[in-house]
The first five atom37 places (N, CA, C, CB, O) and aatype in JSON, in Angstrom:
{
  "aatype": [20, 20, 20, 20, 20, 20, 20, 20, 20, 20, 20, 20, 20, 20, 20, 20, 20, 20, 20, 20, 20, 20, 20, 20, 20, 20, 20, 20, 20, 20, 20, 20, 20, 20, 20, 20, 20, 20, 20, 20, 20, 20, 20, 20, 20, 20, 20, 20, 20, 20, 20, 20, 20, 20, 20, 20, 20, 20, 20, 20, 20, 20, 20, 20, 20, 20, 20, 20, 20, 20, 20, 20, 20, 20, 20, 20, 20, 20, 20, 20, 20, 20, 20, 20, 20, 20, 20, 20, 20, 20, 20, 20, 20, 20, 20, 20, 20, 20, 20, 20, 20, 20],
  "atom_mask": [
    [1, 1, 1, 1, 1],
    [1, 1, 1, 1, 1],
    [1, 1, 1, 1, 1],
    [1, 1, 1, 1, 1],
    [1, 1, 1, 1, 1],
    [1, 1, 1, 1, 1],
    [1, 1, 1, 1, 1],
    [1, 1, 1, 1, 1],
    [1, 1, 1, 1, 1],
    [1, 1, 1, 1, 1],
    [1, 1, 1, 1, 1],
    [1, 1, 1, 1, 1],
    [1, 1, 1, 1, 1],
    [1, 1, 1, 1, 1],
    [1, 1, 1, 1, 1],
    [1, 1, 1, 1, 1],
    [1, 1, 1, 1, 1],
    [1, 1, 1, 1, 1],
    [1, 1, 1, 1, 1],
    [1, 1, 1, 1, 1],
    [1, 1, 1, 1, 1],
    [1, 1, 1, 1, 1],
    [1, 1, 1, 1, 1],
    [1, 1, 1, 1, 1],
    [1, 1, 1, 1, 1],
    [1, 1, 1, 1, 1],
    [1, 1, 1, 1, 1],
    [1, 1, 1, 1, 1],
    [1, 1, 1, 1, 1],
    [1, 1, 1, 1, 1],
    [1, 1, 1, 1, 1],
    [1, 1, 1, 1, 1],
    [1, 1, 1, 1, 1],
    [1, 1, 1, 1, 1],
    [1, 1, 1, 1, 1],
    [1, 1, 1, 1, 1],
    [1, 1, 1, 1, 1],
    [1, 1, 1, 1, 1],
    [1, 1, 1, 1, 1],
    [1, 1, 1, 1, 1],
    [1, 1, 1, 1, 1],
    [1, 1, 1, 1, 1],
    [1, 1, 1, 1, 1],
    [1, 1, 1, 1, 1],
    [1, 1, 1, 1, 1],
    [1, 1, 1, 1, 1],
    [1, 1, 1, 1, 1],
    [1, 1, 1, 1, 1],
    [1, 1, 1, 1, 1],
    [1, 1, 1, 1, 1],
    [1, 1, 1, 1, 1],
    [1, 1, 1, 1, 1],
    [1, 1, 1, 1, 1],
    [1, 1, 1, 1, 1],
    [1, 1, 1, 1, 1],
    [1, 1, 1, 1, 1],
    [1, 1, 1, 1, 1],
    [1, 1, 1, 1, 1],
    [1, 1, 1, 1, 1],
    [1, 1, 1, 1, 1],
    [1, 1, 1, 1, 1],
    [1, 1, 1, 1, 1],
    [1, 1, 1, 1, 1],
    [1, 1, 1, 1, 1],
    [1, 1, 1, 1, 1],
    [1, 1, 1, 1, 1],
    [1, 1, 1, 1, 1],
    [1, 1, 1, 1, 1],
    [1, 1, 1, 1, 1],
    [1, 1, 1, 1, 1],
    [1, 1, 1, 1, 1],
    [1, 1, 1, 1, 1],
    [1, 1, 1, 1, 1],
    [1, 1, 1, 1, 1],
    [1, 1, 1, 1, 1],
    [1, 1, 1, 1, 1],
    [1, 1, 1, 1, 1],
    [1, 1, 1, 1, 1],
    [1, 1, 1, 1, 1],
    [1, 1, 1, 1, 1],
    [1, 1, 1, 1, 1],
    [1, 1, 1, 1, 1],
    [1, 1, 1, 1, 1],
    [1, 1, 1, 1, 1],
    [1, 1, 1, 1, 1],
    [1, 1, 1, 1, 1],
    [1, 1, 1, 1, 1],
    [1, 1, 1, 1, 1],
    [1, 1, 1, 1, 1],
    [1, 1, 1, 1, 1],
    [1, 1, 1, 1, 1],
    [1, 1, 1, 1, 1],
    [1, 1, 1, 1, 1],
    [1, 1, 1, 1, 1],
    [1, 1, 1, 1, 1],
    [1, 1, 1, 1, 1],
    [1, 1, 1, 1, 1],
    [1, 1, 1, 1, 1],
    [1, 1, 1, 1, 1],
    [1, 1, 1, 1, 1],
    [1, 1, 1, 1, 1],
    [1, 1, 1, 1, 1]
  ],
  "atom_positions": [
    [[24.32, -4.0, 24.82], [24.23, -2.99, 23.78], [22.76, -2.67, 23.52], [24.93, -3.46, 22.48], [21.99, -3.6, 23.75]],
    [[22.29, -1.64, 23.14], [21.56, -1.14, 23.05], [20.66, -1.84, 21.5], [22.11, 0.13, 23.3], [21.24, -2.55, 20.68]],
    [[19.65, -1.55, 21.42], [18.79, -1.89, 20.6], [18.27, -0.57, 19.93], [17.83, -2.7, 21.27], [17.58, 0.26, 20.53]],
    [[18.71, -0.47, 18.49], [18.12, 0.8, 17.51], [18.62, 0.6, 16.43], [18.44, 2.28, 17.84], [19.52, -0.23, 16.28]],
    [[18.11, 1.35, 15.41], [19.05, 1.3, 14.09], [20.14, 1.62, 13.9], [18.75, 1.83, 13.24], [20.35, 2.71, 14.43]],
    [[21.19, 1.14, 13.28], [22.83, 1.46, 14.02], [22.93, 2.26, 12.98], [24.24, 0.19, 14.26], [23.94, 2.95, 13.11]],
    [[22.49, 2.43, 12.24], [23.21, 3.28, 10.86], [22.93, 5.07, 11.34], [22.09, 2.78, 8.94], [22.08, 5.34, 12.18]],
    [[23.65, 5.98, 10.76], [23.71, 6.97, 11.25], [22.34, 7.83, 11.02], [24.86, 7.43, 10.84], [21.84, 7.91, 9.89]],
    [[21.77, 8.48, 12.17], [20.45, 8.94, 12.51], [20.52, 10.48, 11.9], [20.14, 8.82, 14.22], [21.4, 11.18, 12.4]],
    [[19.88, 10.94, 11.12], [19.84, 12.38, 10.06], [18.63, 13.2, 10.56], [19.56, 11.99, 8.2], [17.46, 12.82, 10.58]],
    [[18.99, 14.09, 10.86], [18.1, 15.48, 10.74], [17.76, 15.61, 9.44], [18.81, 16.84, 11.16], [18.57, 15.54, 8.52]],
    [[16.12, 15.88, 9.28], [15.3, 15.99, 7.99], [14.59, 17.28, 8.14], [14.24, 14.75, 7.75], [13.74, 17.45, 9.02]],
    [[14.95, 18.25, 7.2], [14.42, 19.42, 7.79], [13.13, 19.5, 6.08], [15.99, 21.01, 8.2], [13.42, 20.23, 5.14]],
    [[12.2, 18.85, 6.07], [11.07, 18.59, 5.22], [10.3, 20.0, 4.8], [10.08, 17.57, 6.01], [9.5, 19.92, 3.87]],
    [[10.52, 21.41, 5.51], [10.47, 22.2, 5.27], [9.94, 22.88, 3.92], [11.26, 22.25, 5.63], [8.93, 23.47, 3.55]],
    [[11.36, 22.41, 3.32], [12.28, 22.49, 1.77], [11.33, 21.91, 0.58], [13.9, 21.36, 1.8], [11.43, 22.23, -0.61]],
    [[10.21, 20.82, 1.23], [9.88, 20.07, -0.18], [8.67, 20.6, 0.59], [10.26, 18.22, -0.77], [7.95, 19.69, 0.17]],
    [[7.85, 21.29, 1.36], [6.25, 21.69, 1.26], [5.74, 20.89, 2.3], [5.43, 21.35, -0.23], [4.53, 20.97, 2.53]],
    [[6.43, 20.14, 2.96], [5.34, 19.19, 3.78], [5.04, 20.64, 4.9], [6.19, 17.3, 4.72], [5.82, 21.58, 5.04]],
    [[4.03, 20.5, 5.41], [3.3, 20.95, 6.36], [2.7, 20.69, 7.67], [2.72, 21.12, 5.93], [2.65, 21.43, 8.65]],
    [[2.17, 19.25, 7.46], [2.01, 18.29, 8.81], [2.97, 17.75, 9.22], [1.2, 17.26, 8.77], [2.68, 17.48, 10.39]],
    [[4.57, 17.19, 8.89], [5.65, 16.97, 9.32], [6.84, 17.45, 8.88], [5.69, 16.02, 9.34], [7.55, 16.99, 7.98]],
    [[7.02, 18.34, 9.53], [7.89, 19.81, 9.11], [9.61, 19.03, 9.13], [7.63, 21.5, 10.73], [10.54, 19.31, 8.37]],
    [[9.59, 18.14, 10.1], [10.95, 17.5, 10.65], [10.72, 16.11, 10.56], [11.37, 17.9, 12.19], [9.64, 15.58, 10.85]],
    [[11.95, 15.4, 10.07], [12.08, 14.29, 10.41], [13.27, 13.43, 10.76], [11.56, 13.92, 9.71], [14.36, 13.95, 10.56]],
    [[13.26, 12.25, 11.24], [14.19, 11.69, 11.43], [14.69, 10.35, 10.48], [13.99, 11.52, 12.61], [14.02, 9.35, 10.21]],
    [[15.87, 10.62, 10.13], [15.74, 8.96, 8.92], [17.44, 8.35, 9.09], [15.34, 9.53, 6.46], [18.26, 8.78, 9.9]],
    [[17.57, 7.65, 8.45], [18.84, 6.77, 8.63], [18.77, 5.92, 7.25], [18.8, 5.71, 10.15], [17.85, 5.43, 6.6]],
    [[20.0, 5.96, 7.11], [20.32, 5.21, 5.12], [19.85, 3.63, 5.64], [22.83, 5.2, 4.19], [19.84, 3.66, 6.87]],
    [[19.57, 2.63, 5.27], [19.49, 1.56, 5.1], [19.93, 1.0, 3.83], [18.47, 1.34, 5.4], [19.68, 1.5, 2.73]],
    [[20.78, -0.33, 4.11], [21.04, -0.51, 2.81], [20.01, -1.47, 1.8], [22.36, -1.04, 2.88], [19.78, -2.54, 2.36]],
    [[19.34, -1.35, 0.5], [18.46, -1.43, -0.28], [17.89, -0.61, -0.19], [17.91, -2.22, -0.32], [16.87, -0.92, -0.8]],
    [[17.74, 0.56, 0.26], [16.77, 1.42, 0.52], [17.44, 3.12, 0.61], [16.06, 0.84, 1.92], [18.59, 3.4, 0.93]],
    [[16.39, 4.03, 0.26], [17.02, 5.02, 0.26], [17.3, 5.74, 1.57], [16.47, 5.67, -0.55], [18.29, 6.39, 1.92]],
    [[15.99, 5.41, 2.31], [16.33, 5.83, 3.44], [14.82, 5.57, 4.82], [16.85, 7.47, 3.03], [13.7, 6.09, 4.76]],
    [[15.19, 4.95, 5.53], [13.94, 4.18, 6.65], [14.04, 5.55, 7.72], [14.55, 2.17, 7.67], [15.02, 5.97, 8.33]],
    [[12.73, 6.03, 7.69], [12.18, 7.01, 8.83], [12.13, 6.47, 10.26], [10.72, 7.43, 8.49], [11.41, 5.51, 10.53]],
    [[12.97, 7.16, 11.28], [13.01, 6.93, 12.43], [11.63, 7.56, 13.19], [14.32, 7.4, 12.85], [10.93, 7.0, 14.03]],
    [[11.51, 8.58, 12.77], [10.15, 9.45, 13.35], [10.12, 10.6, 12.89], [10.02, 9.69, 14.81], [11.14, 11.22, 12.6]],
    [[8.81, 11.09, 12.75], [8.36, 12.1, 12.2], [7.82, 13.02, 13.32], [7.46, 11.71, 11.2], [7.28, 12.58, 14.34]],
    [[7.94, 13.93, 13.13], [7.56, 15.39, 13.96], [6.3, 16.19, 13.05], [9.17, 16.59, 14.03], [6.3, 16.89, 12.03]],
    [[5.45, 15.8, 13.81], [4.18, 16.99, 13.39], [3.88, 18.34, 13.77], [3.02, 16.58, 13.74], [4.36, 18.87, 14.78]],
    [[3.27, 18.77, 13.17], [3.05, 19.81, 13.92], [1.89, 20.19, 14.69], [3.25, 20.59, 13.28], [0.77, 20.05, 14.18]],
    [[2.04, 20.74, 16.02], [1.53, 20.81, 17.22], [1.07, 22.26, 17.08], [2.5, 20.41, 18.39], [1.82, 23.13, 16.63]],
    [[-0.55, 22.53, 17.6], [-0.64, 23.93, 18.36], [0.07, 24.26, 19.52], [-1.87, 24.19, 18.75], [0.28, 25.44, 19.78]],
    [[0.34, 23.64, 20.03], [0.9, 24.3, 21.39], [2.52, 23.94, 21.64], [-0.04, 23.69, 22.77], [3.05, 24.04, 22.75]],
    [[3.35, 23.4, 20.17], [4.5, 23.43, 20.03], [4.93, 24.48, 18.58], [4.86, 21.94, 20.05], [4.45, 24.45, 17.45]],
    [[6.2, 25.54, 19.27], [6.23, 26.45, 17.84], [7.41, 25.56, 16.88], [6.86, 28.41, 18.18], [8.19, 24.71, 17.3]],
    [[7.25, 26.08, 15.47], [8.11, 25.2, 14.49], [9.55, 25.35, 14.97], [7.99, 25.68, 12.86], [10.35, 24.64, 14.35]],
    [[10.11, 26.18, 16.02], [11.64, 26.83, 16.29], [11.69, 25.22, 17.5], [11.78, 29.14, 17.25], [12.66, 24.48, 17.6]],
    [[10.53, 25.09, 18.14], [10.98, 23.82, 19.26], [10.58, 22.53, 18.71], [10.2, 23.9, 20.83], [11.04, 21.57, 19.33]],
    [[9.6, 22.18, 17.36], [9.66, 20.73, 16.72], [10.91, 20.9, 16.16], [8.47, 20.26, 15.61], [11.36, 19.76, 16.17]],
    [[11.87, 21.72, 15.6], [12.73, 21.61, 14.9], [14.17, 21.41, 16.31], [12.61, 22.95, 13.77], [15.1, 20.63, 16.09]],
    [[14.12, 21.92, 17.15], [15.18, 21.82, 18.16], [14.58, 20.25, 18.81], [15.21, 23.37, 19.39], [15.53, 19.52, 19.09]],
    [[13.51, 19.77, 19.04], [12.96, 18.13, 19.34], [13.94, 17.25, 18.08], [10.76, 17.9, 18.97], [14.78, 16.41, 18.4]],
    [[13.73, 17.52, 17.05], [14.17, 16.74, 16.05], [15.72, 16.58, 15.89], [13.59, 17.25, 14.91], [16.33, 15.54, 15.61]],
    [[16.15, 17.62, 16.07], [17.67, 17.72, 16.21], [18.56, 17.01, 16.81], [17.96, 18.61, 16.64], [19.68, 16.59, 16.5]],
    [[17.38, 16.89, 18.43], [17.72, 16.37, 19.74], [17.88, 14.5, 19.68], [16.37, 16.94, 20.83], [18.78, 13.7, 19.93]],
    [[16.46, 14.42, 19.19], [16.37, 13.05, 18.71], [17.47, 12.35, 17.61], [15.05, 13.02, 18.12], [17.98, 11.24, 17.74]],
    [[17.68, 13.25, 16.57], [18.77, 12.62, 15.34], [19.92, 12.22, 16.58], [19.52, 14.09, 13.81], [20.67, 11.26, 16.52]],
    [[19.86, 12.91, 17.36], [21.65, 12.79, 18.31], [21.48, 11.66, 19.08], [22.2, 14.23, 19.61], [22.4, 10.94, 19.46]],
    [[20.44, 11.52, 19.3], [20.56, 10.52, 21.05], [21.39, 9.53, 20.21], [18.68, 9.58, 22.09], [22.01, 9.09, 21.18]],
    [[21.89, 8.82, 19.16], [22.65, 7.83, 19.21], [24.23, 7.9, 19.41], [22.34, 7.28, 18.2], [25.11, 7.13, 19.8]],
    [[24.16, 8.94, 19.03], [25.91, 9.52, 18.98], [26.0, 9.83, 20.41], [26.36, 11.14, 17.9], [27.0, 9.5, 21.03]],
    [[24.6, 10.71, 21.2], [24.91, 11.04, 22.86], [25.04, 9.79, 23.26], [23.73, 11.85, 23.85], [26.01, 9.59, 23.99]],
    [[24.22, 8.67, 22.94], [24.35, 6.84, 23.95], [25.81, 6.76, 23.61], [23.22, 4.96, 23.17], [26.63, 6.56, 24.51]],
    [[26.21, 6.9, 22.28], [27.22, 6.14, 22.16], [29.05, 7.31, 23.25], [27.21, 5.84, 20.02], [30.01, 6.72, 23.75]],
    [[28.93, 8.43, 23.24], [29.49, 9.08, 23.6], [29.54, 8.54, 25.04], [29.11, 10.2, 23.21], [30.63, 8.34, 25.57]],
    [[27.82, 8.19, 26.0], [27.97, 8.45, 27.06], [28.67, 6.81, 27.56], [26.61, 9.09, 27.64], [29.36, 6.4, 28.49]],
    [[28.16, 6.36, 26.6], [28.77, 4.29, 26.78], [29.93, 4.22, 26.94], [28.66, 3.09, 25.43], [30.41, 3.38, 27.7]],
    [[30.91, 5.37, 26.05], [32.38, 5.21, 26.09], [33.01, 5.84, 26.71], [32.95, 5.29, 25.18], [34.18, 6.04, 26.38]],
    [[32.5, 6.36, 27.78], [32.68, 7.6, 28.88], [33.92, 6.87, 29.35], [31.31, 7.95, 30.22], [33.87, 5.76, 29.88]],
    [[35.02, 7.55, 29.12], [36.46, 6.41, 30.16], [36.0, 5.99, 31.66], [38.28, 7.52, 30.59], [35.68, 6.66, 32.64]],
    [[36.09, 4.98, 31.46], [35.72, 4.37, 32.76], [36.94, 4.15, 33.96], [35.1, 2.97, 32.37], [36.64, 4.0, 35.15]],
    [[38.33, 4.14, 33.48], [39.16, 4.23, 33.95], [39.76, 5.31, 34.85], [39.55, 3.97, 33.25], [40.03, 6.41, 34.38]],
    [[40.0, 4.94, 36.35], [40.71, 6.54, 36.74], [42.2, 6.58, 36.28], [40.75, 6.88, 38.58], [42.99, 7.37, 36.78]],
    [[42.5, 5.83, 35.45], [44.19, 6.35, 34.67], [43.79, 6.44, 33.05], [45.81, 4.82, 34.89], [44.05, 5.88, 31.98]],
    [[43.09, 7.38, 33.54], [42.77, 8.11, 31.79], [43.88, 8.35, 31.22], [42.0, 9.64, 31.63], [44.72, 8.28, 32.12]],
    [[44.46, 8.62, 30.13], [45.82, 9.29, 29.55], [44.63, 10.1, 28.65], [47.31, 8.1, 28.6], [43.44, 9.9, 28.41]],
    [[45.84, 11.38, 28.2], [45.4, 12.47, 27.84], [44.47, 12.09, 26.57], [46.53, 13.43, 27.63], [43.28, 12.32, 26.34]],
    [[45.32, 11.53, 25.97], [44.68, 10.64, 24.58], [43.19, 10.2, 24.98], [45.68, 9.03, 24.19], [42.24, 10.95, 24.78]],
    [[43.08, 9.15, 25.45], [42.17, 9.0, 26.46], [40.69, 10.42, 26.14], [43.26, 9.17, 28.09], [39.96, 10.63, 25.18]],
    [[40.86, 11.12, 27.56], [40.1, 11.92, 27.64], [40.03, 13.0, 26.14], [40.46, 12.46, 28.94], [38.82, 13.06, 25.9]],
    [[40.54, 13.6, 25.38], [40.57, 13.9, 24.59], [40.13, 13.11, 23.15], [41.45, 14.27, 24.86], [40.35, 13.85, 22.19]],
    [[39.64, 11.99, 22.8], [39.29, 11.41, 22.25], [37.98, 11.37, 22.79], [40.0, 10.57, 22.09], [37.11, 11.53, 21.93]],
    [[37.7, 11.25, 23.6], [36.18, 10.84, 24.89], [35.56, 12.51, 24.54], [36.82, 10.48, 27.43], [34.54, 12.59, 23.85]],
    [[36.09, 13.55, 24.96], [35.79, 15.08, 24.9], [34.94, 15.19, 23.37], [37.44, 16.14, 24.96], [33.77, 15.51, 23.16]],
    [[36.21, 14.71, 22.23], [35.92, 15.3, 20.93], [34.32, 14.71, 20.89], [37.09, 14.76, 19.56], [33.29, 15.33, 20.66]],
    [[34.55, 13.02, 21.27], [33.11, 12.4, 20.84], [31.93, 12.9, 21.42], [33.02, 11.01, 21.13], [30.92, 12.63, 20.77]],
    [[31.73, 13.75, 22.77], [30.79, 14.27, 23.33], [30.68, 15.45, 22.56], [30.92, 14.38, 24.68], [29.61, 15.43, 21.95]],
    [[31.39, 16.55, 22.3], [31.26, 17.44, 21.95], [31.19, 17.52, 20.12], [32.16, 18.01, 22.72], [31.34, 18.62, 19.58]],
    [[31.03, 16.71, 19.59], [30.2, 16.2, 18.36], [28.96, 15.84, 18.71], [30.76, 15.03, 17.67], [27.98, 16.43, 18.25]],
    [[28.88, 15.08, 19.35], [26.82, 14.8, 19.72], [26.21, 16.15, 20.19], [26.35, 13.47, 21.4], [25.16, 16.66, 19.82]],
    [[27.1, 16.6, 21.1], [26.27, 17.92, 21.33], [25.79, 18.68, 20.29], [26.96, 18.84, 22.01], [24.59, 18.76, 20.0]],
    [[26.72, 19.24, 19.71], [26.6, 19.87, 18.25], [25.48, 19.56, 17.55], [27.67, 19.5, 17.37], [24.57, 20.3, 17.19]],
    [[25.72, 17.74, 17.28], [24.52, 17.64, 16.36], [23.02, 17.63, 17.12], [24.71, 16.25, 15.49], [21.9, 17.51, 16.62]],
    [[23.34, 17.76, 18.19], [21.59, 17.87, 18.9], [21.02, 19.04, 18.65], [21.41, 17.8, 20.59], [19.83, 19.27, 18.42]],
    [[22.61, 20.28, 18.73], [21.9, 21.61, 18.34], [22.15, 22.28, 17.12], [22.15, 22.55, 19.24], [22.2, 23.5, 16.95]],
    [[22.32, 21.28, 16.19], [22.48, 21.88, 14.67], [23.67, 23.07, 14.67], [20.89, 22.61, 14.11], [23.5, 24.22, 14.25]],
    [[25.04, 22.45, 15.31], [26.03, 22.97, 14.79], [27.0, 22.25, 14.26], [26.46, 23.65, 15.5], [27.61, 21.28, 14.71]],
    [[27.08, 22.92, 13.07], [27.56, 21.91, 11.83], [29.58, 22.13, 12.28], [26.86, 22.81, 9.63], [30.4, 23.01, 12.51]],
    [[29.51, 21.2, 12.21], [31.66, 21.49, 12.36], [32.2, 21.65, 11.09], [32.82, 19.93, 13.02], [33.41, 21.83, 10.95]]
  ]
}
């Protein structure tokens, strides 16, 4: 198993409260705490705010994509259930990489 913070990884769109040098971020609830920063996104000259914000998106997901791609049926006697359970979970990580909300 993989090594990261297991708790669920959030798109921070910092925008909203004025920050300027880290427009995006990444955070996850911890418990005692309100919330532990995975990484912060600065801002770059030679990155525009439309691609730190699509980076950040990308990053909140990679845990849901590991975990999607870990549970990939490994079996060739998938049952429908099966693959359809496997589908929904990929096609939720996708989403959240590209900020489409279900």
């Amino acid at each position: 198993m993989s090594e990261f913070t297991k708790e669920e990884w959030r798109f921070c769109d910092n925008t909203k409260y004025g920050w300027q040098t880290h427009p995006f971020s990444i955070t996850a609830r911890k418990k005692g705490v309100n919330s532990a920063t995975i990484a912060n996104i600065p801002v770059r000259a030679t990155i525009s705010l439309e691609e730190a914000k699509a980076n950040a998106r990308l990053i909140s997901a990679a845990p849901a994509l590991l975990e999607a791609l870990e549970t990939f049926p490994q079996s060739i006697a998938w049952t429908d259930q099966d693959l359809w359970d496997w589908s929904k979970k990929a096609l939720e990580a996708i989403n959240k990489a590209k900020g489409i909300d279900q």
